[in-house]
C-alpha positions in Angstrom: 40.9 -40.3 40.0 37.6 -41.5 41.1 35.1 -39.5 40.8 32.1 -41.2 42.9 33.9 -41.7 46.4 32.2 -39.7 49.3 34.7 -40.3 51.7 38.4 -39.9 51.4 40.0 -43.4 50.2 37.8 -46.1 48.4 36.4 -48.8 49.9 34.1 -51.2 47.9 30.3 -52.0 49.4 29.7 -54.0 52.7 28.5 -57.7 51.8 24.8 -56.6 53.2 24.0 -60.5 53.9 27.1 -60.2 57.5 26.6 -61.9 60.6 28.4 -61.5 63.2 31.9 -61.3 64.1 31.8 -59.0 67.1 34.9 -60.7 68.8 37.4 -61.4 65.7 36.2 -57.3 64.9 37.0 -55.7 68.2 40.8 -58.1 68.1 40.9 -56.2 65.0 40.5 -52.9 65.8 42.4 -53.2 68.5 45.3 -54.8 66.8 45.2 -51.8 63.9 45.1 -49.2 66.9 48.4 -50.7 68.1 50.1 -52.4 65.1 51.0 -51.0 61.6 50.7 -54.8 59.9 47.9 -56.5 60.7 46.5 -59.7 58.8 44.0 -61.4 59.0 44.8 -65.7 58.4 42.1 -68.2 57.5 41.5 -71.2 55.1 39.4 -70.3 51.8 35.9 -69.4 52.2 36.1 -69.1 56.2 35.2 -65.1 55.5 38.6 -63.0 55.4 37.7 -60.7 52.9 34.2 -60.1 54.5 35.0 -59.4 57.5 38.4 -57.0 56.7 36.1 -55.3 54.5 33.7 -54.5 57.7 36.3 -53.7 59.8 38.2 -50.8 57.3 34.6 -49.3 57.0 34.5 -49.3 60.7 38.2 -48.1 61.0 38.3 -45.7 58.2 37.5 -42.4 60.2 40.3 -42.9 62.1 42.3 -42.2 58.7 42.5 -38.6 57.6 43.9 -39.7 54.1 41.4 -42.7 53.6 40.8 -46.3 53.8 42.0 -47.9 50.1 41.3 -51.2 49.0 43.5 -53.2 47.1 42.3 -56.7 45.7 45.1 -59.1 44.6 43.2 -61.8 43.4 43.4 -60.8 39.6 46.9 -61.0 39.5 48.6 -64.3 38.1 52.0 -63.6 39.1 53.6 -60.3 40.9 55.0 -58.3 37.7 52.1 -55.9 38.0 51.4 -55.8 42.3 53.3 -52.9 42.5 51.1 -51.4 39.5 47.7 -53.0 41.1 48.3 -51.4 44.4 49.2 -47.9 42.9 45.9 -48.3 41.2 44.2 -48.5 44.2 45.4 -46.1 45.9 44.9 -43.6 42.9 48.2 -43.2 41.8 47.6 -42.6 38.0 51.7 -43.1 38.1 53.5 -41.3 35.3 56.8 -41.5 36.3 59.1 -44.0 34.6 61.3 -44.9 37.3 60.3 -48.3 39.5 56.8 -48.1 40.8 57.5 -49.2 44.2 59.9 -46.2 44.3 56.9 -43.8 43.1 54.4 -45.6 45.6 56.6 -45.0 48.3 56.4 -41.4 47.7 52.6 -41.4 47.3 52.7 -42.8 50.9 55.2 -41.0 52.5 53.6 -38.3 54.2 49.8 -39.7 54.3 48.2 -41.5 57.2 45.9 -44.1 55.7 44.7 -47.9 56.0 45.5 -49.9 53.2 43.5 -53.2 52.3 45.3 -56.2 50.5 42.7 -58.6 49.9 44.0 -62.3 49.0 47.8 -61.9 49.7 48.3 -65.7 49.9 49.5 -66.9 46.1 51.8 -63.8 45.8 53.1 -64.2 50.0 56.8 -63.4 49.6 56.5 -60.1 46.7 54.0 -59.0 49.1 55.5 -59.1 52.2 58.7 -57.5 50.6 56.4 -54.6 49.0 55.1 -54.5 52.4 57.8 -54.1 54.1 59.0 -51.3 51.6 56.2 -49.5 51.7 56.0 -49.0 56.0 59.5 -48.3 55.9 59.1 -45.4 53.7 55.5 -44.4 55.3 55.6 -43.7 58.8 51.8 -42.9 58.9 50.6 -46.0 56.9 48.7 -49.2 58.2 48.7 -52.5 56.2 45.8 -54.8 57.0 46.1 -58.0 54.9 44.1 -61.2 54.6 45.8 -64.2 53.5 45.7 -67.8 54.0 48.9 -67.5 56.3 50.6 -64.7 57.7 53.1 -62.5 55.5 55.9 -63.1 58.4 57.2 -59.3 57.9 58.8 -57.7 61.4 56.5 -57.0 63.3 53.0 -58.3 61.9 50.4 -59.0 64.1 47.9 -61.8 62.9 44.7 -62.4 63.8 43.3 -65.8 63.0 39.9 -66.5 61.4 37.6 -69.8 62.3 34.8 -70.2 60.6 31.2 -69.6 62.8 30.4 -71.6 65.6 28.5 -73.9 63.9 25.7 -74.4 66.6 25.6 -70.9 67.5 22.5 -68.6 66.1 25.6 -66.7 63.8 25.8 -69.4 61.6 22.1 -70.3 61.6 21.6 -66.5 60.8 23.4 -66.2 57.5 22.2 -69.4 56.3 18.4 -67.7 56.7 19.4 -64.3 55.4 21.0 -66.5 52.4 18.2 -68.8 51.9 15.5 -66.3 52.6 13.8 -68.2 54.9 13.3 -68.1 59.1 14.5 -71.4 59.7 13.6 -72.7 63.5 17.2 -73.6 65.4 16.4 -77.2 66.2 15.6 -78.7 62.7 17.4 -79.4 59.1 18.6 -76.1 58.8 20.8 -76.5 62.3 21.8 -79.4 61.2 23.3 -78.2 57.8 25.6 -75.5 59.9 27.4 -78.5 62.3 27.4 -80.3 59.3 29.2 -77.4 57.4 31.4 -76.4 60.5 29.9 -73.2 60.3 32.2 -72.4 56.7 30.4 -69.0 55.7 31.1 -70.1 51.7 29.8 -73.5 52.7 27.0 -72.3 54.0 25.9 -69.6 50.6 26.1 -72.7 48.8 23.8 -74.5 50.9 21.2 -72.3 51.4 21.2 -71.9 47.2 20.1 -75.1 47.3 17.3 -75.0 49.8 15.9 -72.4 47.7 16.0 -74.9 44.7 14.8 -78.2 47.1 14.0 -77.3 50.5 16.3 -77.8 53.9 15.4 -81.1 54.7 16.6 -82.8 50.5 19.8 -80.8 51.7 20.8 -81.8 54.9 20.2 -85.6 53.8 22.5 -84.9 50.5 25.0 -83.3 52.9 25.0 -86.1 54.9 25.5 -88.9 52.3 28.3 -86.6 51.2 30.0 -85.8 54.3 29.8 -89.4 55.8 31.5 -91.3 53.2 35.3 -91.6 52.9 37.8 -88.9 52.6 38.7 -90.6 49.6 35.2 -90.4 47.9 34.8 -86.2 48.6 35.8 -83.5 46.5 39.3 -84.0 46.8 40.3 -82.1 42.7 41.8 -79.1 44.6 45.4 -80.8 45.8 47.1 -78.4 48.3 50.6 -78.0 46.6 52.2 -77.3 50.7 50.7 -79.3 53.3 47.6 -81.6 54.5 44.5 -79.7 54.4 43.2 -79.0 57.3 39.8 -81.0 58.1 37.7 -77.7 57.9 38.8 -77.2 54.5 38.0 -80.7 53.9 34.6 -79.8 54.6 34.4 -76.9 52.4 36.0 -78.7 49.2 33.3 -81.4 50.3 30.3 -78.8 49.9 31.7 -77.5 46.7 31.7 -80.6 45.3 29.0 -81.4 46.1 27.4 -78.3 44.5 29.3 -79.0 41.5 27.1 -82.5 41.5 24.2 -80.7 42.0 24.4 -78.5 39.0 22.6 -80.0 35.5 26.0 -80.6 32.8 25.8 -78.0 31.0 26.4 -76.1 33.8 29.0 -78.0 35.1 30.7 -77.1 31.4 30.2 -73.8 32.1 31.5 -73.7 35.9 34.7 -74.8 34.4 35.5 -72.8 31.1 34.6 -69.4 33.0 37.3 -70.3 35.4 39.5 -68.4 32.5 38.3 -64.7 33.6 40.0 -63.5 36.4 37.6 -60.4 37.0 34.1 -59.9 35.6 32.2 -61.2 32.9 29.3 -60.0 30.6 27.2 -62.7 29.1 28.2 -61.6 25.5 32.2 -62.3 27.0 30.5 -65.1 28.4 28.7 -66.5 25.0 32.2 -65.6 23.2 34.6 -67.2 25.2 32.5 -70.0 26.5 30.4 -71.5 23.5 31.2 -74.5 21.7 29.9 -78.1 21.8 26.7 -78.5 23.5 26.9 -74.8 25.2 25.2 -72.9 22.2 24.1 -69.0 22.5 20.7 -70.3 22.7 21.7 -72.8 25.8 24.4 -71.4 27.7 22.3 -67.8 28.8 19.9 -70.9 30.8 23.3 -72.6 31.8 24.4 -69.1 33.7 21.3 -68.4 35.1 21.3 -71.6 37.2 24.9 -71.1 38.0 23.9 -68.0 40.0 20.6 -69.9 41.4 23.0 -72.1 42.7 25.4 -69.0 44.3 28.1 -70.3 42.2 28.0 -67.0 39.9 27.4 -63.6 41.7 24.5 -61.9 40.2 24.8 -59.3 38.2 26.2 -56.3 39.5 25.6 -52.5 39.0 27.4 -52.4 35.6 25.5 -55.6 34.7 28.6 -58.0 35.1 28.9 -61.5 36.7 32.0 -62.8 39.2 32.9 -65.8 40.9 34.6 -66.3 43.8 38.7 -67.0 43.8 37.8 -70.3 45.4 35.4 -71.6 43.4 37.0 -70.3 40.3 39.9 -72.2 41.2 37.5 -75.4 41.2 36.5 -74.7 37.8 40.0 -74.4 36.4 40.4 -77.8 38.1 37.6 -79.3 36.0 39.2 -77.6 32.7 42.2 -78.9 33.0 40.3 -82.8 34.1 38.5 -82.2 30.7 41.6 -80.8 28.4 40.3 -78.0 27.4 42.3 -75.6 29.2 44.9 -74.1 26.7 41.7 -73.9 24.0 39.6 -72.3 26.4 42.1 -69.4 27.2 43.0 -69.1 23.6 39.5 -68.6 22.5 39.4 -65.6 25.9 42.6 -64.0 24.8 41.1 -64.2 20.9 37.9 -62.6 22.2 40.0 -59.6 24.1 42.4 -59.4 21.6 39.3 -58.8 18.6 37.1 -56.0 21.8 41.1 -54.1 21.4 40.2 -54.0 18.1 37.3 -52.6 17.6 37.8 -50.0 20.8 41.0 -48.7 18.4 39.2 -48.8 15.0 36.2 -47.3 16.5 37.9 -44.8 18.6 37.1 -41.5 16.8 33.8 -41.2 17.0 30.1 -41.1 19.2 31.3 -44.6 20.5 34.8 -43.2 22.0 33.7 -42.4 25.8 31.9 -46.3 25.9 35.2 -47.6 24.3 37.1 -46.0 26.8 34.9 -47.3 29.5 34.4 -50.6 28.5 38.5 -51.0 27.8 38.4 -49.5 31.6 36.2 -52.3 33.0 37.8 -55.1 31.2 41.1 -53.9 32.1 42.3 -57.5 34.4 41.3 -59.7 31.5 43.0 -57.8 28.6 45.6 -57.6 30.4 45.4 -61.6 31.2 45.3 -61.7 27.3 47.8 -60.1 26.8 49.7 -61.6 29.2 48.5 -65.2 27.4 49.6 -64.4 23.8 53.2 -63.0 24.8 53.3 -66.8 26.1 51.9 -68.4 22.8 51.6 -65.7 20.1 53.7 -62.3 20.3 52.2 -61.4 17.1 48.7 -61.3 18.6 50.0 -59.5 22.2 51.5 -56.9 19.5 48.1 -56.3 18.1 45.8 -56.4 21.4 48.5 -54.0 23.1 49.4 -51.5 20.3 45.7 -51.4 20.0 44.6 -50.5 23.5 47.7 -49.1 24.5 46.5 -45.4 23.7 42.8 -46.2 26.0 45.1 -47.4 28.8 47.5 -44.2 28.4 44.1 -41.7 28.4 43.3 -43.9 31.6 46.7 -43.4 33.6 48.0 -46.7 33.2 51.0 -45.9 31.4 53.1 -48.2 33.1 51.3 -50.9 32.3 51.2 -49.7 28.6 55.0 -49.0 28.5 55.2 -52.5 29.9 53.4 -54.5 27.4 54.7 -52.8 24.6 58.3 -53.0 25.4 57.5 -56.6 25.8 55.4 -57.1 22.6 57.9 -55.6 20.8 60.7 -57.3 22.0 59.1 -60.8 21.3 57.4 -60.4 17.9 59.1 -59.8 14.7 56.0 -58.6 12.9 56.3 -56.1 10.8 53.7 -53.6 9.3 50.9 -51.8 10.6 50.8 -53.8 14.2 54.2 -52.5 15.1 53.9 -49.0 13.5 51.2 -48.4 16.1 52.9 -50.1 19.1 56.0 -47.7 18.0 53.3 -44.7 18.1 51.6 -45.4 21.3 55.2 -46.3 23.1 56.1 -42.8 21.8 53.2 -41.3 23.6 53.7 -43.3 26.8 57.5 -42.3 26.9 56.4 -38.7 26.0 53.7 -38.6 28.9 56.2 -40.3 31.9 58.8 -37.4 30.4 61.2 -39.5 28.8 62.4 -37.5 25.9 65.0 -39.1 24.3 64.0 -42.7 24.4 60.8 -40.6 23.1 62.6 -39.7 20.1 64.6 -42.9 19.5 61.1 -44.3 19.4 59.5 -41.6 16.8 61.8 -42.7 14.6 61.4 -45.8 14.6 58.0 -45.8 14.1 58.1 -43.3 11.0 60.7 -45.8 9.4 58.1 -48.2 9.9 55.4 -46.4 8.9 57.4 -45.7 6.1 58.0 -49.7 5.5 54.5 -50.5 5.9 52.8 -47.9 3.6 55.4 -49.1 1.0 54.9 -52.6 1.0 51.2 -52.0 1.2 51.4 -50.2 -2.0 54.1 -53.0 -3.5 51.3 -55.6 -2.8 49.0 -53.9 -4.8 46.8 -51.6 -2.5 47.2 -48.8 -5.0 43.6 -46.7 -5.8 43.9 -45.8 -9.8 43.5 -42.3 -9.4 46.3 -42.5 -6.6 49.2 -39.6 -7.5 52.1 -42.0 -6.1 51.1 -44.8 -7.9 54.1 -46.4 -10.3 56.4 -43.7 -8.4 58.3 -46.3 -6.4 57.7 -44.4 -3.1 55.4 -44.8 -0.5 51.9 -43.3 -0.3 51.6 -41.5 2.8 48.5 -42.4 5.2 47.5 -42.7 8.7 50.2 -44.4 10.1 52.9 -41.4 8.7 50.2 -39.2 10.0 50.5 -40.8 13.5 54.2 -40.9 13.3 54.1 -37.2 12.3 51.8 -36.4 15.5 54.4 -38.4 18.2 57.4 -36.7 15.9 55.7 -33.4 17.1 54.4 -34.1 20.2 57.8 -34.9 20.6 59.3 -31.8 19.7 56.7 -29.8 21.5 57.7 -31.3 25.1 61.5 -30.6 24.2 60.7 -26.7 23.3 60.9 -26.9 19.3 57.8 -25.5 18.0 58.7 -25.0 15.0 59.9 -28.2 14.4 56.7 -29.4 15.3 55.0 -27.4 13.6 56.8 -28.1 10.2 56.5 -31.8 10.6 52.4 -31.9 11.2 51.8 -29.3 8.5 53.7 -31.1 5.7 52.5 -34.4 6.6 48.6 -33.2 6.6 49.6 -31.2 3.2 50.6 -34.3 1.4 48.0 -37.0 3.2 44.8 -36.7 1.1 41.7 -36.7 2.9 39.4 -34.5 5.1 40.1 -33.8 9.0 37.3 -35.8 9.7 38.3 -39.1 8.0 40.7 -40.7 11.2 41.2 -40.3 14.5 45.4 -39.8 13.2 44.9 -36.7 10.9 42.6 -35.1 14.6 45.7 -36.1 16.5 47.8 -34.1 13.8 45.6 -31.3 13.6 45.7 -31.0 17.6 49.4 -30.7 17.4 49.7 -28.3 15.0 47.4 -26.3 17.2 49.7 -26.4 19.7 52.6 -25.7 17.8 51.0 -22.7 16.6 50.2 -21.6 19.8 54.0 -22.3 21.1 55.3 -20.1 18.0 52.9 -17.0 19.1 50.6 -17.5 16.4 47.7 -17.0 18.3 45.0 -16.2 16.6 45.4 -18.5 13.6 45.6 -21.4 16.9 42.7 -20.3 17.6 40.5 -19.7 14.4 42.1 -23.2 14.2 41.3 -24.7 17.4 37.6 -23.9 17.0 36.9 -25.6 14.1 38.8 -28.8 15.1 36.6 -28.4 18.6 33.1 -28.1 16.1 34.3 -31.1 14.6 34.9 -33.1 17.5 31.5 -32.1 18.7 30.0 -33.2 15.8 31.7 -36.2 15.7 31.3 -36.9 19.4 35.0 -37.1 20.0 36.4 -36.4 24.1 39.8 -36.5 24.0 40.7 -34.6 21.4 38.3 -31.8 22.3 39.5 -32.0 25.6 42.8 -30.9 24.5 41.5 -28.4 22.3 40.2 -27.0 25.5 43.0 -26.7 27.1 44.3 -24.8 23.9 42.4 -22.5 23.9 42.4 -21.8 28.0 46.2 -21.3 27.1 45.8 -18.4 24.3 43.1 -17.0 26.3 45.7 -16.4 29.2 48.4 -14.7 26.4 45.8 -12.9 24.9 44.6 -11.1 28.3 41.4 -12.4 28.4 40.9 -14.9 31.9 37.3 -15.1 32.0 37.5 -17.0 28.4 40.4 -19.3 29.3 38.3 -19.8 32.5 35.8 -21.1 30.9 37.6 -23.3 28.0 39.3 -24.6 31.3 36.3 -25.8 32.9 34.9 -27.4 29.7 38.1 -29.8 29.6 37.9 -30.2 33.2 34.5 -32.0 32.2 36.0 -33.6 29.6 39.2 -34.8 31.2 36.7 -36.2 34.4 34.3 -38.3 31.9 37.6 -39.9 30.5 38.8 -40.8 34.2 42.1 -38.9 33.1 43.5 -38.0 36.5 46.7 -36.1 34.4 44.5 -34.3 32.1 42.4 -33.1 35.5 45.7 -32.2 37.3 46.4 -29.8 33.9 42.9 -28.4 33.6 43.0 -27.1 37.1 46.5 -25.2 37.0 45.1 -23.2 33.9 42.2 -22.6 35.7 44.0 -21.6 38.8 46.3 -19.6 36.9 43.1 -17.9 34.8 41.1 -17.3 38.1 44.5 -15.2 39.7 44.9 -13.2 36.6 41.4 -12.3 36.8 42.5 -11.3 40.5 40.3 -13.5 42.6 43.2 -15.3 45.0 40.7 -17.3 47.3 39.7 -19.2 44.3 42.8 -19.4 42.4 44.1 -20.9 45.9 41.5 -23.0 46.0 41.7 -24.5 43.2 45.7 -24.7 42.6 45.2 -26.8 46.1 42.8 -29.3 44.3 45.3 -29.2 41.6 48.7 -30.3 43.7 46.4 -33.5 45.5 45.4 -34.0 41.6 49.2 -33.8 40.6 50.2 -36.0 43.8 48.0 -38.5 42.6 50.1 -39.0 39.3 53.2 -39.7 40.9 55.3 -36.9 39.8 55.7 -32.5 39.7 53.6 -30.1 38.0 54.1 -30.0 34.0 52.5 -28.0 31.6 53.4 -26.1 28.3 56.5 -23.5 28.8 54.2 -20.5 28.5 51.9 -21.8 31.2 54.1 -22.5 33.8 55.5 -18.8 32.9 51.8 -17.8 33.4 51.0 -19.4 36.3 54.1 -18.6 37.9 53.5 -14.6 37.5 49.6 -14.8 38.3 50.0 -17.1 41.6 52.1 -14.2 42.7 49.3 -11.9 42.7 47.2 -14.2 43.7 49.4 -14.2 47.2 49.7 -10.5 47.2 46.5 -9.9 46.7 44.8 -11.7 49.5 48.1 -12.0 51.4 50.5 -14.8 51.7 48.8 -16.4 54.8 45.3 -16.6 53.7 46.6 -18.0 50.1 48.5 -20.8 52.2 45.2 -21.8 54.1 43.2 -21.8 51.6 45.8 -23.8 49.5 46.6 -26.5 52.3 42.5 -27.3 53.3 42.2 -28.0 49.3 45.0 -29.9 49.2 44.0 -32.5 52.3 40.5 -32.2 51.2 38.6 -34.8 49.2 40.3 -33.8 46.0 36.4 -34.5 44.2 35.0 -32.1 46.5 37.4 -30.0 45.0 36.8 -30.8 41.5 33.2 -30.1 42.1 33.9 -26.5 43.2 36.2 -25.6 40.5 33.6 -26.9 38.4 30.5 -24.6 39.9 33.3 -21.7 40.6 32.2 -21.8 44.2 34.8 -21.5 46.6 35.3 -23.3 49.8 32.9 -22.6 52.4 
């Protein structure tokens, strides 16, 4: 879950440069006071998006369970709305059953506004997801923006025109734009009647009269605007109906931007029109060089690209966007100039190769930035992905099996499952690619609960493991010194330690310790190597922990445990300490001492959170609830378990947890209750639970309890 919202729900920032709008946001409000659909209709770059955004900020304390935004203008088709929307709304959904189904239950029993921005080029899945989603949440409002209406029962629309175009609104954003105090009779009124007041019309303009002045503006405008329909910017066909003459206007201005802008930037405009969500320049240089756009001329190309409001600036996390719109233009251009399929090739090459090097460079001091930056590239790997399942199933194995396991850590297991099922299905490559699609498919299944397609999967993958270590030896990989050599079998490595970790992660979730156990520790016995030398033989060595721990082996899991947990530190490795933590929180409970677990349990709690693993938060806290009752303070333990169920709501499906815990925590919340009685446990539970679920993180974290 999020771990930077201070208010309940997640809303992105206001647009600080808006004017206006008092009318179309009081027929808002109103309408969202009275209706349970409300959407808001207007061409492109009239201000939809803007002005919703204003009015959820403005309607969001009339929510107790938040104002979410959802923003639809990533997606290329609707297999993954359901998925994008759950997102949103912090559903880290674990559950393998259809998403809608465990989106509907998210919702059921909240009262909150949800935002879904740029509805129109996926109208009829939304408005039947829509439709779904207030039938099965009686306290939930929709308010849309799209360029028509979603025509569900009982939708109310409120149509947006753009800003009077002589009034001082439109005159006003073109100054706060241009950053200049423009006098109302002069070029600068001029350029809003003859922009019809189109806010995006308008950014563009005032760009340029921060490059050559109002008055060089408003005379290009008006050679531009008073010649022929015909002779405008007329790229952008409308595949439904006659544009309307307002839109006209605006294809007009981008146009005549797109004129304005020197040709290498022109180049540019239109081969960035392959990322659907934001860039870096090194994405940028990557994806967009070749020809005349070098890495020594394309960084000067971007820059006047955002001079010219075509490109956002960079944002916080130092990444560039363009506008749907705009982008759209681009892609125009591409395709005029044939470079579209080579363009999106070289993207889904570039995305394919940053899923390689997050996987091969995933154990180590680079993990959490991996993790991150797989995070914040997440709609155009995904695009990638979706691109080579179209043209090269080979490559979507690769890019999928190797981000698969950064997407799980991340709560996106649906999507994982998804792509890998896919990937699989469509490629026939066989070797070290599909060995670790098997092994992260494994893990998926294992983490939505699916147990026996879980183990149909782990052995799959160890045949293939088996297969690829073999042939890999056949083809003469051999070391001299290498004990198999000439022996006509296989030498084991890391992909029969991986299948040896999902064969016991397996085993562990279906109550066999032992068989778990066996498995890891004869695979690590006959693997040469140190437990420092891959991230597989860590993930072993954390199961074997486990298993140990499962078999009542205590203090060898522990003696154990702690020196896996020095290595990781050393190394700089989160996840698997994380786990480790939670290890040893466990054999702290058996072994009667809750201020340790306690403590372990709060050091994975700070792990699990820098991941942005909403699962591994949900398990921290019910072994630090669990620790804090058997150390008999119930207001905590209360406190905390309440933080944990929102935490466990937000994944889509019950409490889990190893057998011996939910044994633990069963017998400690007991005393918990009896200790400070039943009602005070139940108040303090239920304000934690329809709290802000961070401001309950945060207190489990200082071991303060509410005040």
């Amino acid at each position: 879950m999020r771990d930077t919202a201070s208010v309940r729900g997640h809303l992105p920032d206001e647009n600080p440069g808006f004017v206006g709008r008092r009318t179309e946001l009081g027929r808002i409000s109103a309408a969202l006071a009275e209706h349970r659909l409300v959407t808001v209709t207007g061409v492109g770059g009239v201000g939809k998006t803007r002005l919703a955004l204003r009015a959820a900020h403005r309607a969001a304390e009339r929510f107790p369970d938040g104002a979410w935004w959802s923003d639809l203008t990533p997606l290329d088709g609707d297999r993954l709305l359901v998925a994008l929307v759950a997102d949103s709304v912090d559903l880290a959904d674990h559950t393998p059953g259809m998403a809608s189904t465990a989106l509907c239950r998210r919702l059921a029993d909240d009262r909150l506004l949800l935002v879904l921005d740029s509805c129109e080029h996926l109208a009829g899945p939304c408005a039947r997801l829509v439709a779904d989603l207030l039938a099965a949440a009686p306290g939930l409002t929709v308010l849309a923006t799209s360029r028509r209406p979603l025509g569900v029962d009982g939708e109310r629309t409120v149509a947006l025109d753009p800003l009077p175009p002589a009034g001082r609104d439109a005159l006003e954003l073109l100054r706060r734009a241009a950053g200049e105090d423009f006098p109302a009779a002069g070029p600068a009124g001029e350029i809003c009647v003859r922009l019809e007041g189109i806010p995006l019309a308008l950014e563009l303009a005032a760009a340029q009269i921060r490059l050559q002045g109002a008055e060089a503006v408003r005379d290009q405008l008006g050679t531009r605007l008073d010649s022929p329909p015909g002779a405008r910017f007329d790229l952008l066909a409308h595949t439904e109906r006659v544009w309307p003459s307002r839109h006209q206007t605006l294809r007009a201005a981008i146009g005549w931007s797109h004129e304005l802008c020197a040709p290498l930037e022109r180049l540019l405009w239109a081969r960035l029109s392959v990322f659907r969500g934001p860039f870096d320049l090194a994405s940028a240089l990557a994806v967009c060089s070749g020809g005349p756009l070098t890495p020594a001329t394309l960084p000067a190309a971007l820059d006047g690209l955002v001079r010219s409001s075509v490109v956002r600036p960079l944002d916080a996390a130092g990444r560039h966007r363009m506008l749907d719109t705009i982008r759209a233009y681009g892609a125009t251009w591409l395709e005029r100039t044939g470079e579209t399929a080579t363009v999106a090739d070289r993207h889904a090459a570039h995305f394919r190769a940053l899923a390689r090097r997050a996987e091969t460079e995933w154990l180590g001091a680079r993990q959490l930035r991996w993790s991150r930056s797989v995070d914040a590239h997440h709609t155009d790997l995904r695009t990638a992905l979706d691109r080579l399942l179209r043209t090269d199933p080979d490559g979507a194995l690769d890019l999928v099996g190797s981000v698969a396991f950064a997407w799980s850590c991340r709560g996106r297991l649906r999507e994982a499952r998804d792509g890998l099922e896919q990937a699989l299905l469509l490629s026939g490559a066989r070797g070290r690619a599909r060995a670790r699609a098997l092994w992260a498919l494994g893990v998926t299944l294992v983490l939505q609960g699916e147990s026996g397609p879980a183990q149909d999967v782990s052995e799959r993958c160890a045949r293939e493991a088996r297969y690829t270590e073999y042939e890999e030896a056949r083809e003469g990989s051999e070391r001299p010194d290498d004990p198999y050599a000439g022996a006509g079998r296989p030498r084991p490595g890391d992909l029969t330690l991986d299948a040896a970790a999902l064969a016991g992660l397996v085993a562990l979730t279906t109550g066999r310790p032992m068989a778990a156990f066996v498995v890891v520790d004869h695979v690590l016995d006959a693997v040469a190597g140190g437990p420092a030398d891959s991230a597989a033989r860590l993930r072993c060595g954390l199961v074997r922990v486990f298993a140990l721990t499962g078999l009542g082996r205590l203090a060898e899991a522990r003696r154990r445990a702690l020196a896996l947990r020095a290595l990781c530190e050393e190394l700089d490795e989160h996840w698997t300490r994380t786990a480790l933590e939670y290890q040893l929180a466990l054999t702290g409970l058996l072994e009667g001492d809750p201020a340790a677990a306690a403590g372990h349990a709060r050091a994975m709690l700070e792990g699990t959170r820098r991941l942005g693993a909403s699962l591994g938060v949900a398990l921290g806290l019910d072994v630090l609830a669990t620790a804090l009752a058997a150390a008999g303070d119930g207001e905590r333990a209360a406190d905390v378990s309440g933080t944990g169920e929102a935490y466990w709501r937000s994944t889509g499906q019950p409490r889990r947890g190893l057998p011996g815990l939910r044994a633990l925590r069963e017998k400690y919340t007991d005393t918990a209750r009896a200790t400070i009685g039943d009602p005070a446990y139940e108040e303090i539970f239920l304000r934690a639970l329809t709290g802000l679920p961070q401001d309950g993180l945060d207190r489990a974290l200082r071991g303060s309890p509410q005040a």
